[in-house]
C-alpha positions in Angstrom: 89.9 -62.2 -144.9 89.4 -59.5 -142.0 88.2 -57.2 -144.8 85.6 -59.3 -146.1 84.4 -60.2 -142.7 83.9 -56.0 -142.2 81.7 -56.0 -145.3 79.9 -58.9 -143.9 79.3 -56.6 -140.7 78.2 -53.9 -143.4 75.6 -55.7 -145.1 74.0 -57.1 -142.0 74.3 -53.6 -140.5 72.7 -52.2 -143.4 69.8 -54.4 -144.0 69.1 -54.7 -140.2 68.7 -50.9 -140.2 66.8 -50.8 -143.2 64.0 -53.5 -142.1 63.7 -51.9 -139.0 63.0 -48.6 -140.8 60.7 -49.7 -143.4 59.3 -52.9 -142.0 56.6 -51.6 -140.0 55.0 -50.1 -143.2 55.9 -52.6 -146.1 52.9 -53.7 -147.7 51.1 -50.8 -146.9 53.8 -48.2 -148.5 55.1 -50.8 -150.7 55.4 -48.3 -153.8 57.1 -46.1 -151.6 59.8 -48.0 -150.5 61.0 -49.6 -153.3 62.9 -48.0 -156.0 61.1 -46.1 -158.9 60.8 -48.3 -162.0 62.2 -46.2 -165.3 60.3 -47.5 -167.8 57.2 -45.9 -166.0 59.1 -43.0 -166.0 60.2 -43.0 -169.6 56.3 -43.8 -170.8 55.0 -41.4 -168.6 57.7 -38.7 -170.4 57.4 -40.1 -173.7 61.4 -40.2 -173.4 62.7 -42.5 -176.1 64.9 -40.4 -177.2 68.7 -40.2 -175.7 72.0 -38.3 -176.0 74.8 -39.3 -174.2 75.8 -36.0 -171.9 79.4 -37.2 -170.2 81.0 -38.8 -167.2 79.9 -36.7 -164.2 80.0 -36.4 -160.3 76.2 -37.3 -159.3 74.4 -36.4 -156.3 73.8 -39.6 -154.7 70.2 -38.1 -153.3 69.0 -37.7 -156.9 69.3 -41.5 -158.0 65.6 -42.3 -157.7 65.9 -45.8 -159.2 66.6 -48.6 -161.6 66.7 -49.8 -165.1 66.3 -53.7 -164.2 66.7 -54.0 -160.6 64.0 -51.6 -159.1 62.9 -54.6 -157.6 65.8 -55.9 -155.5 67.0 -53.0 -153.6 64.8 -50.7 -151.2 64.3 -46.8 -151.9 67.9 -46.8 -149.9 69.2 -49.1 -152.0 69.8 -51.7 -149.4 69.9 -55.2 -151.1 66.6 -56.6 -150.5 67.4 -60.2 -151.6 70.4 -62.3 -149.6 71.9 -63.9 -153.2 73.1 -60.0 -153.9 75.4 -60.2 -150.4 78.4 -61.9 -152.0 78.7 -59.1 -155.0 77.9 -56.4 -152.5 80.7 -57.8 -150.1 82.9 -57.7 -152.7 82.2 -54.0 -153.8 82.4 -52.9 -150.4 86.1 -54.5 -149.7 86.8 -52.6 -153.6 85.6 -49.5 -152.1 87.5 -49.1 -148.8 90.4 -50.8 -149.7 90.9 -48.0 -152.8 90.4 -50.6 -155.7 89.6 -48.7 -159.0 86.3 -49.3 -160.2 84.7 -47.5 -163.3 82.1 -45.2 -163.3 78.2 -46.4 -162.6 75.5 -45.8 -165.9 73.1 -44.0 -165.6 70.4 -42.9 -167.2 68.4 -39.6 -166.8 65.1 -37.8 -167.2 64.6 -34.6 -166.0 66.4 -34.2 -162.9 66.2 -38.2 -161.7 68.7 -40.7 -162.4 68.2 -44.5 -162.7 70.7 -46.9 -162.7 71.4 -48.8 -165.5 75.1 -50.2 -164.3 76.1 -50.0 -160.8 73.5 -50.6 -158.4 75.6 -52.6 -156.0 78.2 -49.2 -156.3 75.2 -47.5 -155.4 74.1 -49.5 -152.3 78.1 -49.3 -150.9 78.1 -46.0 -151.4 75.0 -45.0 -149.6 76.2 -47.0 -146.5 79.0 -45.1 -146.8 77.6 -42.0 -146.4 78.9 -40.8 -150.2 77.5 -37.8 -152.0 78.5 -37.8 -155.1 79.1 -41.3 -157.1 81.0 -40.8 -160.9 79.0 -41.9 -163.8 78.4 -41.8 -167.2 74.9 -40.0 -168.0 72.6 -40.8 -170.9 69.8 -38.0 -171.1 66.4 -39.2 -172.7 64.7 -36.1 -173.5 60.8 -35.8 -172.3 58.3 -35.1 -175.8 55.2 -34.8 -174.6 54.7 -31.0 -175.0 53.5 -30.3 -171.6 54.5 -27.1 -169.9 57.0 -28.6 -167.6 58.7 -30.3 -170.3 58.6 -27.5 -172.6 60.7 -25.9 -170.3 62.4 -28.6 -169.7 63.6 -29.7 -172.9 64.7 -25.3 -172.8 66.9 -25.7 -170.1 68.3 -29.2 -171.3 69.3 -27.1 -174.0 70.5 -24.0 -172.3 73.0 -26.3 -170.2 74.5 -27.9 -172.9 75.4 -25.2 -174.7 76.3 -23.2 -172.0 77.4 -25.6 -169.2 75.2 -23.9 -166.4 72.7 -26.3 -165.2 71.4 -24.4 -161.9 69.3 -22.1 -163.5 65.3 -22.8 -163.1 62.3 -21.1 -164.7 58.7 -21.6 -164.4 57.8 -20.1 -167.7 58.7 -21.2 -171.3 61.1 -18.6 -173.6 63.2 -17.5 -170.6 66.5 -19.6 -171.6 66.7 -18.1 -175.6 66.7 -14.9 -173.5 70.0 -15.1 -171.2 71.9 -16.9 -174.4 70.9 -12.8 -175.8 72.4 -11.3 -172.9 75.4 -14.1 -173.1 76.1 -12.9 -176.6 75.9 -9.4 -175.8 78.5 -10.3 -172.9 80.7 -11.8 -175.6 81.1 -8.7 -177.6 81.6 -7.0 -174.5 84.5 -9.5 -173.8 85.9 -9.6 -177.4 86.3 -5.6 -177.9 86.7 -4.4 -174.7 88.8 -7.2 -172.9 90.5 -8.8 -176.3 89.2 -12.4 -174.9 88.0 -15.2 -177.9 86.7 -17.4 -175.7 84.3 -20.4 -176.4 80.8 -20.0 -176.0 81.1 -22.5 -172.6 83.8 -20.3 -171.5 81.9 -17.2 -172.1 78.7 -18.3 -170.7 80.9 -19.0 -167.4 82.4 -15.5 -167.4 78.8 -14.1 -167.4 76.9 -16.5 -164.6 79.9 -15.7 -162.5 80.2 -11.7 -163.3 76.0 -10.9 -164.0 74.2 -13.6 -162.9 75.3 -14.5 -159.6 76.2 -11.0 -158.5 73.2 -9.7 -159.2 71.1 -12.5 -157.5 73.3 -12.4 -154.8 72.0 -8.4 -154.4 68.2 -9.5 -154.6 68.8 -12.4 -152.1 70.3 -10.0 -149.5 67.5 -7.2 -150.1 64.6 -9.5 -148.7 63.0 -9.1 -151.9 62.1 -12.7 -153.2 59.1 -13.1 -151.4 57.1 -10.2 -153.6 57.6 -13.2 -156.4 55.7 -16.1 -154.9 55.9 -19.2 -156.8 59.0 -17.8 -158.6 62.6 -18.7 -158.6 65.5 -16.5 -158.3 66.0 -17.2 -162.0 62.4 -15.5 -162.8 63.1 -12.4 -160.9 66.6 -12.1 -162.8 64.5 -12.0 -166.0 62.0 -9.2 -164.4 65.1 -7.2 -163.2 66.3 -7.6 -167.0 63.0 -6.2 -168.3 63.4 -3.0 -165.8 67.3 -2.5 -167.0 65.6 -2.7 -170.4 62.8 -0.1 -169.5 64.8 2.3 -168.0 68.0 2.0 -170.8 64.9 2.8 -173.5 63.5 5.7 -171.5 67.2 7.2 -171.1 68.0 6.8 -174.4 71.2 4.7 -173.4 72.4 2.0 -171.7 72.1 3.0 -167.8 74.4 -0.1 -166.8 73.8 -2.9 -164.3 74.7 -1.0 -161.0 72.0 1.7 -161.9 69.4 -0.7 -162.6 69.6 -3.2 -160.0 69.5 -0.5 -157.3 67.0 0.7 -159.2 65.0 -2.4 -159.3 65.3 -3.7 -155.6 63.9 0.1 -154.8 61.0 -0.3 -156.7 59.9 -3.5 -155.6 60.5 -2.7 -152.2 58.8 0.5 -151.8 56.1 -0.8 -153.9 53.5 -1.4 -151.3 55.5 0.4 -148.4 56.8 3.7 -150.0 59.1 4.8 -146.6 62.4 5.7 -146.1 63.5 2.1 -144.9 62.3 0.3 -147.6 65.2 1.0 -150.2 68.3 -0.7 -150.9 70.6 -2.3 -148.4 74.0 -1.1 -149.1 75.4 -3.5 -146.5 79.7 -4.2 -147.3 78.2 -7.3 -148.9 76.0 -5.4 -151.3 79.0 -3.1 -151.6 81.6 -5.5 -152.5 78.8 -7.3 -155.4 78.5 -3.4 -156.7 82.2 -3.2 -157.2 82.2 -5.8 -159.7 79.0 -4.2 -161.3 80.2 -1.2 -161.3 83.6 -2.2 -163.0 81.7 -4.0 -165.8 79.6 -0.1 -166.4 82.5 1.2 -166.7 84.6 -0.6 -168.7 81.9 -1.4 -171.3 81.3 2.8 -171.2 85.3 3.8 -171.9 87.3 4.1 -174.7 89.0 1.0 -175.4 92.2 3.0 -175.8 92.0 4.1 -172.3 91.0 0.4 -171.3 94.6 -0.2 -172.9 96.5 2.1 -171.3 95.4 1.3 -167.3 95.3 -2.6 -167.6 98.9 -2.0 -169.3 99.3 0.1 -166.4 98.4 -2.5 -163.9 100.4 -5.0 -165.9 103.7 -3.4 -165.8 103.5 -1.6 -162.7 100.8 -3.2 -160.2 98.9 0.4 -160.1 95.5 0.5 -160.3 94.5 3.9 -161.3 91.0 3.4 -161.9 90.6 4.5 -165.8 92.0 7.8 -164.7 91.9 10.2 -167.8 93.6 13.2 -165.8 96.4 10.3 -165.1 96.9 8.9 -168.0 97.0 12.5 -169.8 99.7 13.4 -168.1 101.3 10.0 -168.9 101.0 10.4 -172.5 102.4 14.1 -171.3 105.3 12.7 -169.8 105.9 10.0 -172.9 105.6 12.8 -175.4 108.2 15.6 -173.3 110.7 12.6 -173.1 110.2 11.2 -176.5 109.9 7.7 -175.4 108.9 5.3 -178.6 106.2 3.8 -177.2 103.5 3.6 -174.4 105.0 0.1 -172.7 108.4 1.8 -172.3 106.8 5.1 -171.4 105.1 3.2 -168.3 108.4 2.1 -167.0 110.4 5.4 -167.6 107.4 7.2 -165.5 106.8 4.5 -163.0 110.5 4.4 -162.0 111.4 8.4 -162.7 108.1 10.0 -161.5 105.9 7.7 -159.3 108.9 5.9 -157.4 110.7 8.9 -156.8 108.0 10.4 -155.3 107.1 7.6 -152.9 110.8 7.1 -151.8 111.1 10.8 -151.3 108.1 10.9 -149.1 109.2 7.9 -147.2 112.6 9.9 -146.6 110.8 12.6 -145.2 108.9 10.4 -143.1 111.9 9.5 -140.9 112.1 12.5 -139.2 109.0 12.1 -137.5 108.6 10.7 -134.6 108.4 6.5 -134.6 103.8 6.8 -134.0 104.4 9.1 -137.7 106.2 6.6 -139.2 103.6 3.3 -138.2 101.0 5.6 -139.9 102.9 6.3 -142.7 103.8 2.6 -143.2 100.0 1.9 -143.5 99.2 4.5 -146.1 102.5 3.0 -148.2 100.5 -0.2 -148.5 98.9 1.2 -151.7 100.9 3.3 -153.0 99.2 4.4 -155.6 96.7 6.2 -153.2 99.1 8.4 -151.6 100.5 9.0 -155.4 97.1 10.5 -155.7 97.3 12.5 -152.5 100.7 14.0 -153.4 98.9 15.5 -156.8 96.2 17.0 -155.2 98.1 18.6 -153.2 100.7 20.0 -155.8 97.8 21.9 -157.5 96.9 23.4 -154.1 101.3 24.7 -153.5 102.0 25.7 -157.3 99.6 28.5 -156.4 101.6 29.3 -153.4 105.2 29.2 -155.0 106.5 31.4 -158.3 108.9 29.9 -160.4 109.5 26.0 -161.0 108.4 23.3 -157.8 111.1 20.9 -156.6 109.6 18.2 -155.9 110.8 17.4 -152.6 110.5 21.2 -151.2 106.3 19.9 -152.3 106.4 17.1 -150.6 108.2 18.7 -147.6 105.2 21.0 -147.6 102.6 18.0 -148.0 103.7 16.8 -144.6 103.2 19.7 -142.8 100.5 21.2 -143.9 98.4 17.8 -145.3 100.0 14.7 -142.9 100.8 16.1 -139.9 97.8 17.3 -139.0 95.1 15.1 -140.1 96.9 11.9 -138.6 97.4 13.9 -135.6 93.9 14.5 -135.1 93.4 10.6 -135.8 95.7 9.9 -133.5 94.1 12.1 -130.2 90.9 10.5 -131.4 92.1 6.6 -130.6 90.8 5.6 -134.5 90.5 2.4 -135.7 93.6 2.2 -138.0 91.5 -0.3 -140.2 89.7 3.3 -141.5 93.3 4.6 -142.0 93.0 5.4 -145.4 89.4 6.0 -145.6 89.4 9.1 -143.1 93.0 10.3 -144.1 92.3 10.4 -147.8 88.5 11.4 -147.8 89.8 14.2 -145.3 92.5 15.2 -147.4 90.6 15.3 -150.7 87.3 17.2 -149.6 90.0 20.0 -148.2 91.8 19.9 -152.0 88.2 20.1 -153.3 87.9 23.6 -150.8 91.0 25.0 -151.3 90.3 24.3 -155.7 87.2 26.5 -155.5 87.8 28.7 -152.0 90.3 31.3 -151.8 90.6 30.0 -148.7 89.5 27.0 -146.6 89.7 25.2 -143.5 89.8 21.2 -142.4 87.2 22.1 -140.4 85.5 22.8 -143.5 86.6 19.5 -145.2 85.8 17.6 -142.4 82.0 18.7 -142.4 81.7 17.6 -146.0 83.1 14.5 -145.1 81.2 13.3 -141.9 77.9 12.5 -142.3 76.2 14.0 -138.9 73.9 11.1 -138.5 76.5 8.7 -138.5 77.7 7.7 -134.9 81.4 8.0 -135.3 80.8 11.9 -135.8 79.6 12.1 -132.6 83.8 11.8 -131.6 85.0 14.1 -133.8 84.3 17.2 -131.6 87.9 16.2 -130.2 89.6 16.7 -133.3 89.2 20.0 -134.2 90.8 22.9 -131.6 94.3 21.4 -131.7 98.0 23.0 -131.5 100.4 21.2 -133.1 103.0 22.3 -130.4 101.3 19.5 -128.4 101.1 16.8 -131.6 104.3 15.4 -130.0 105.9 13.7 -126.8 108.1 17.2 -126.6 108.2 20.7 -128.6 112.0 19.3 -128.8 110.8 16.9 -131.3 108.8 19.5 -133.3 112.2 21.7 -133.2 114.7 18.5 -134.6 111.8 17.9 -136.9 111.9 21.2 -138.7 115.9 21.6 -138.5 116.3 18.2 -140.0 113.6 19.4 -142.9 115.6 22.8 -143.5 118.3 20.7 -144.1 117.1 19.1 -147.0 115.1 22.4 -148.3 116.9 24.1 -151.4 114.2 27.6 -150.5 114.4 26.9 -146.7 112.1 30.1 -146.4 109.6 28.2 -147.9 109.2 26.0 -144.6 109.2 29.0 -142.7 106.5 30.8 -144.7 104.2 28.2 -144.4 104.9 27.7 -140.6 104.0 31.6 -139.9 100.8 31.1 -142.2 99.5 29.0 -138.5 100.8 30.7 -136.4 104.5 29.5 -135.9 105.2 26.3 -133.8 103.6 25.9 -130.4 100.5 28.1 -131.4 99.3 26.2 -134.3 95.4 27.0 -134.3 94.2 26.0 -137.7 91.0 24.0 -137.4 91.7 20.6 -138.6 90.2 17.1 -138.6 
């Protein structure tokens, strides 16, 4: 009883409201507050035909009007007449007390819905402040061959097949164009990913791996106002044409990430041909060319070597970035140890060759002092990364050692000569330890690239190659250069238990020593790092 009093405080409320809105303008805006009449619609459309499309969740603010009763609720869909208050009571105690009640009918042209069943569902729900309402929807498809319904009867089309229904074009012929590009996506999928899926379930891998990453990239370039009278949609199709220009003018495919820097360049330099005008590789743009990127390159390899690194990640959680040098000497490895097949080959090398590694490193790591170790712990987050760094830097020591490398006498080395200093040097400059791994690994790998073609190099050097002089954190790197290592710690004591504790574990302790006289010994370290 208290419930159906509250709906009769409802209905009051909502009509009240209503009259007061409207009521000042009723007969002279009488077509516009009243709800649209279908039929009108439907003969206006020449819509006669229908399909029967599903049960979906409707936008509330799309249900324009009625099948039958257009004429007793207001463009709100307030009840208009005083017999409809005891069924509206009665829908509104169903809906806030959590009755069931089935889904509304609707029916639709274009993008309006009318209400065939469920206009008192309608009305509740608008005072309720709903936004989406479940019905079943009945599509009558325009005929009348107008442009707009052309392209409408297109994109009806499109969406069925595909399931996208946000995609909007102003010319005719655009929609038979992305189902092109969906199918050449498929075959993508099906040879290079081994994925059968359905054409709905395809179509959804492309709008969420193209289509929206790539309008995503035009939105943040400031770009869409060169169209005008254009959707987002539209330019997608002009920035397939320029992929298409430039792939036939190459003589192969140049690959999304190419083309859509490409393409934002273009338009924007257009009519303003300066420096600022070119593409904003903001970490948002970044982050969209990542996926693009990934997409180039996995529809460029070998699907062998797509094998090998997804099995890769599978087994092991590395992500090796379709590595060939890598890989290579994983096959290497499989082949010395005659291990039957690639699977079991992955798990032999991850635990005897990768794991090793890591765990001997993070061995050494505990002699250092506890600031060492923090940093260390950091790096260890990917592993795979410092995996990386521990190979470049084995091709720069088996050039400074005869006979066969022990691994940890390598590693040992790596500390010293590699670690040691550049996190010192990131340590006296107060870094952000989010760039960790951006500074210590592009550091390290710039001095590799020296050292590869220089018969001798500096960190100085690699830190010049690395640093871009405009950019305003190279302003604090004059700090990091001039350094001793006797004062990279709280005491030389430190340094001293450091390098005892290391000859301890040294089967060639002169090694240690031979690299430690190659700076100078400890205490007047002087090598120029960064």
């Amino acid at each position: 009883m208290i419930l159906y009093e509250q709906a009769k405080s409802a209905y009051e409320k909502f009509n009240k409201s209503e009259k007061k809105f409207l009521g000042f303008s009723f007969n002279r805006l009488k077509d516009r507050t009243e709800l649209v009449n279908f039929a009108e619609i439907q003969k206006e459309n020449g819509a006669y035909t229908s399909t029967f499309i599903g049960i979906r969740d409707i936008n509330i603010d799309k249900i324009r009007g009625s099948v039958q009763k257009y004429m007793d609720f207001n463009k709100n869909f307030a009840p208009k007449n005083e017999v409809l208050e005891e069924r509206w009571c009665s829908i509104y105690t169903a809906f806030v007390s959590g009755a069931p009640l089935p889904p509304i009918i609707l029916y639709k042209i274009k993008d309006d819905y009318f209400v065939y069943d469920g206009n008192h569902r309608v009305s509740v729900a608008k005072f309720l402040n709903f936004k989406v309402i479940e019905a079943e929807v009945i599509e009558f498809l325009v005929s009348k061959d107008t442009k707009e319904n052309v392209i409408y009867r297109e994109k009806f089309n499109f969406d069925k097949n595909t399931g996208i229904d946000n995609i909007f074009f102003t010319e005719t012929n655009q929609y038979e164009r992305l189902i092109k590009e969906i199918e050449e996506y498929n075959e993508f999928l099906k040879e290079k990913e081994n994925l059968n899926l359905n054409f709905i379930e395809i179509s959804s891998r492309w709008y969420e791996d193209v289509y929206v990453t790539i309008t995503e990239i035009i939105k943040n370039n400031d770009i869409i106002d060169n169209f005008e009278g254009q959707t987002i949609s539209d330019i997608f199709v002009h920035f397939l044409d320029h992929k298409y220009f430039k792939s036939e003018k190459k003589k192969h495919d140049v690959g999304f990430t190419y083309s859509v820097i490409d393409f934002v360049n273009f338009i924007k330099t257009y009519n303003n041909n300066e420096i600022d005008n070119i593409f904003n590789l903001n970490n948002k743009n970044k982050d969209l060319l990542k996926i693009l990127t990934n997409i180039d390159k996995r529809k460029s390899l070998d699907k062998d070597i797509l094998f090998k690194t997804d099995t890769l990640k599978r087994i092991t959680g590395l992500k090796l970035e379709h590595d060939f040098v890598m890989l290579n000497k994983i096959d290497d490895y499989i082949k010395e140890h005659k291990i039957d097949n690639f699977e079991n080959g992955i798990e032999y090398w991850y635990k005897n060759v990768f794991q090793k590694n890591v765990e001997i490193f993070k061995s050494k790591i505990n002699y250092l002092p506890d600031e060492f170790k923090k940093l260390a712990n950091k790096l260890l987050k990917k592993e795979e990364n410092l995996f990386y760094s521990l190979g470049n830097y084995y091709n720069i020591y088996k050039e400074q050692v005869e006979g066969s490398i022990k691994i940890a006498d390598m590693i040992t080395n790596y500390i010293i000569e590699i670690y040691i200093p550049i996190m010192y040097s990131l340590m006296n400059d107060r870094f952000d330890e989010k760039d960790l791994e951006k500074f210590y690994y592009g550091i390290q790998n710039r001095y590799s690239y020296l050292v590869e073609y220089k018969q001798e190099a500096t960190m100085k050097e690699a830190e010049e190659l690395y640093f871009d002089p405009e950019d305003k954190f190279y302003s604090r790197t004059g700090s990091w250069f001039f350094m001793k290592l006797g004062y990279s710690f709280k005491t030389n004591k430190a340094i001293e238990n450091m390098i005892i504790e290391f000859e301890k574990d040294l089967d060639d302790k002169t090694l240690l020593r031979i690299l430690l006289d190659r700076y100078g010994s400890i205490g007047k370290y002087t090598t120029i790092i960064n």
